[in-house]
N, C-alpha and C positions, 0 to 999 in steps of 0.2 A: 487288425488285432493279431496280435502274436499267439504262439503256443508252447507247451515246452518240447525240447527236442535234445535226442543224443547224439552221439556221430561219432565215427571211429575215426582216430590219426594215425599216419604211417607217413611213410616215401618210398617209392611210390605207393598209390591207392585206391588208383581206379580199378583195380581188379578186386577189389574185397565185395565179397557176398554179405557183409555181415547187415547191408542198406536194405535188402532183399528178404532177409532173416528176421529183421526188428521189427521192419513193417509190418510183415506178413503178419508174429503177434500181435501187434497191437491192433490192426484190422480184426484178428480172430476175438481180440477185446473190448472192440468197440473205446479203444482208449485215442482221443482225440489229440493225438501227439507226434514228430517227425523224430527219423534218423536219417543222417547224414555220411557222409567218405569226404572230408579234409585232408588235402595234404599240408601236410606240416614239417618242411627242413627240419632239420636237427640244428639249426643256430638259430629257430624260431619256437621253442619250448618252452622256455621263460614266460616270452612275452604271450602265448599259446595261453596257456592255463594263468596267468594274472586277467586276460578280458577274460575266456572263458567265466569264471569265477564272480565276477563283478556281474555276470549277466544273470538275474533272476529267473529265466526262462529254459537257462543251461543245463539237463540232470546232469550231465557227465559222459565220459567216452568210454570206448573201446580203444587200446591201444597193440598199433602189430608195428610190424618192422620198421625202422632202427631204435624205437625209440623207451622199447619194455625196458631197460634198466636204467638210461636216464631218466625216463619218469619219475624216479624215486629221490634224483636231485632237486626235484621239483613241487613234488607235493605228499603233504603228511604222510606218514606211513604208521599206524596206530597199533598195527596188528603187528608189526615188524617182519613184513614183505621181503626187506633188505636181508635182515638175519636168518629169512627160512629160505626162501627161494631166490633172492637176490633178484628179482624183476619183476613185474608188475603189467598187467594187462588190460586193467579196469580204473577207474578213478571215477568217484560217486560222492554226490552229497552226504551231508549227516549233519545233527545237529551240529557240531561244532567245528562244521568247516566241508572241505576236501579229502578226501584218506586215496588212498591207493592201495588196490588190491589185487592179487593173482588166481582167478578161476580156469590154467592153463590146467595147471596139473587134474584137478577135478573133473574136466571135459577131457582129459588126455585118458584118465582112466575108464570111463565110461561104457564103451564098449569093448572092456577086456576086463572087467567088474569081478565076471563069473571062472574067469582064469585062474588056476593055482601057477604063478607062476615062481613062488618061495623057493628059491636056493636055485632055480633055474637061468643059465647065461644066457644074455640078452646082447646084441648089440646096438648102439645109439650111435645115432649121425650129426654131428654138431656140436657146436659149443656154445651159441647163441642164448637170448631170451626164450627162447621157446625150450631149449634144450634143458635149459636151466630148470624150468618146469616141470620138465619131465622125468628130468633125474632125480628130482625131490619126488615125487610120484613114482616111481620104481624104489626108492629106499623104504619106500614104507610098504610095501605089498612083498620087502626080503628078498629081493632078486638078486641073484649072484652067480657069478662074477661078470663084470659088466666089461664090454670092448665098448671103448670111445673113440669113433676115425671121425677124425677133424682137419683142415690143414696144417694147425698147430700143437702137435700131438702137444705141447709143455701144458696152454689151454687149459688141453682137457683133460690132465692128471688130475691138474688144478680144482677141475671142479670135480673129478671123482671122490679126491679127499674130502672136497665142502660137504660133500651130500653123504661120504662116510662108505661110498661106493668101494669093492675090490673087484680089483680087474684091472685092464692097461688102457693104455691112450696109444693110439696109431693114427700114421696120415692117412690121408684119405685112401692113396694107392695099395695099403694093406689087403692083403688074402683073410676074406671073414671066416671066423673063426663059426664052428658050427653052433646054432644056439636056436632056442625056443621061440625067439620075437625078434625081428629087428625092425629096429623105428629109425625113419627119414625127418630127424628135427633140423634140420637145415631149409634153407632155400632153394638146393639144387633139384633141379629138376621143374622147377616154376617155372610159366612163360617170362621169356626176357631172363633167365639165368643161365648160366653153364647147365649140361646133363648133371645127374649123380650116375658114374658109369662105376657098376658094383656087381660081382661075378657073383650069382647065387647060386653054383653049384656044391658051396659047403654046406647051405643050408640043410638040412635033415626033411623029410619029405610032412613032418607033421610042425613045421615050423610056420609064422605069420607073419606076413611083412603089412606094417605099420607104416602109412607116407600121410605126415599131419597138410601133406602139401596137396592145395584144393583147387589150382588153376596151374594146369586143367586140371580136372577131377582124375583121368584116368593117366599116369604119370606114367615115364618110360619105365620105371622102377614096379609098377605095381603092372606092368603090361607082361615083364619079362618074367614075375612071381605068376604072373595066370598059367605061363608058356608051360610052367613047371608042376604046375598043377596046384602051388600053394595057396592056404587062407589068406586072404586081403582085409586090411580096413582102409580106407579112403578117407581122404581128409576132412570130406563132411561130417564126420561122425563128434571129431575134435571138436569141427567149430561148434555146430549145433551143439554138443553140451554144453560148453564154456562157454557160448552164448546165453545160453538158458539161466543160467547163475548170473551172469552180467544183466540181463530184461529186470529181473527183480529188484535187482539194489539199482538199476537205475530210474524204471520203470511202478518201482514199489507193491507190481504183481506178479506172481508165479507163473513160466510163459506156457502156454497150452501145448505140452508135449504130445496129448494126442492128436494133434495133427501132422506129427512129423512126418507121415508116409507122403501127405502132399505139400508139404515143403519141403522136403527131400527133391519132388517130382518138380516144384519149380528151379529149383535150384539147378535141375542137371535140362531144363528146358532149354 
C-alpha cells in the first residue's frame, strides 16, 4: 500500500538535509507520510513534474539548485513567482492543479526578523536562485545601498535594478565595502565547490555574516567571521524556516517549531 510523500529536486542532491527535516515533523505529527532527495538533470524537468503530477500520492517538492528558476518553465505560477522573485523553491498541490512558490526569502529573513537593518549597506554574494530571494527579502525590510560580487558583475546590476536595489555589482575579487550584513547566496564554499575566499577586514566590528550555505554547517567563510569575533548565522537557520512554510502547503499542517532545539541537534549530529 502506498502513501503520500514529498521530495526535494536538485543536481546534485545527496547532500540536502531537507529528508532529515520533513521526516523529523512528520514523526513529531504522527503524519503517516515520506520525503524523499531526487536527483533530477536539468534536461529531465519536463518530463519530472508531468509523472510527478499524474501521481496521486505526490504532494509536491522542495526545489534547490539548478533548478529554482526553470521551475517556473514548468509549472503554474498563480501568485506570480516569475514577476516578484523570479524563482521558485516549492511546488504544491491545490485545487486547481500545480502552483509554484518561493518561501526563500521568508526563511532567509527569519532569523534577522528583529534587525533594523533600513537604510543600512548590506553586501550579497550571488546572482543565483537563491540570491534572487534574498534580494527581494532585503528590498522590503529598506536596506541600502546594496554591494553585489558575482562573477558576472553585468548579472548582478541586472538584478539590483529588478528588485529596485542601489548600490553596485562587483566581481567576485572586489575589496568589501564595509557594511552591516553580508550574506553568502552563492554555492561557494559548499562541499564539492570552489572556496568563497573573501577578506573581512572591512567589515566593521558589529557586522553579521550571513552563509545560507549548510554543508558543511561550519563554512570557511563563517570560520574566518568567528576569528574576528563577528555575529554568525549559519545555514540551518535558512533552511529550517523555508522549510517550515514548505511542511504546510505540502503537508497541509503547521510544522512543530517547538522542537527545533532538537532538530537543530540532529541535524549537526
Amino acid at each position: 500500500m502506498t502513501k503520500p510523500y514529498a521530495e526535494v529536486i536538485g543536481d546534485p542532491i545527496a547532500h540536502s538535509k531537507s529528508p532529515l527535516i520533513h521526516r523529523f515533523w512528520l514523526g513529531q505529527l504522527g503524519i503517516d507520510a515520506d520525503y524523499r532527495a531526487t536527483r533530477v538533470a536539468a534536461g529531465e524537468l519536463a518530463a519530472y513534474f508531468a509523472d510527478r503530477a499524474a501521481d496521486p500520492d505526490w504532494r509536491g517538492c522542495n526545489v534547490t539548485v539548478p533548478h529554482k528558476v526553470a521551475t517556473l518553465d514548468h509549472v503554474p505560477d498563480p501568485g506570480d513567482v516569475r514577476g516578484s522573485i523570479g524563482a521558485a523553491n516549492t511546488v504544491f498541490r491545490t485545487l486547481d492543479g500545480l502552483a509554484a512558490t518561493n518561501t526563500d526569502a521568508a526563511g532567509f529573513l527569519s532569523p534577522i526578523a528583529d534587525l533594523d537593518l533600513a537604510g543600512k549597506p548590506v553586501v550579497v554574494v550571488g546572482a543565483g536562485g537563491a540570491a534572487r530571494a534574498i534580494l527581494f527579502a532585503l528590498s522590503k525590510v529598506g536596506v541600502g545601498p546594496v554591494t553585489l560580487l558575482n562573477r558576472t558583475p553585468l548579472k548582478g546590476a541586472a538584478l539590483l535594478s529588478t528588485f529596485g536595489l542601489k548600490g553596485q555589482a562587483l566581481p567576485l575579487t572586489a575589496r568589501l565595502p564595509p557594511a552591516a550584513l553580508l550574506v553568502n547566496a552563492s554555492t561557494l564554499g559548499m562541499t564539492g565547490q570552489p572556496p568563497l575566499e573573501l577578506d573581512l577586514l572591512s567589515l566593521p566590528a558589529d557586522a553579521i555574516v550571513y552563509d545560507i550555505v549548510y554543508a558543511p554547517i561550519e563554512t570557511e567563510l563563517l570560520t574566518r567571521a568567528h576569528e574576528r569575533g563577528l555575529d554568525t548565522i549559519d545555514g540551518l537557520d535558512m533552511l529550517i524556516g523555508q522549510a517550515a512554510l514548505a511542511f504546510e502547503l505540502l503537508f497541509g499542517q503547521p510544522a512543530p517549531r517547538d522542537h527545533d532545539e532538537e532538530l537543530r541537534e540532529r541535524l549537526l549530529a
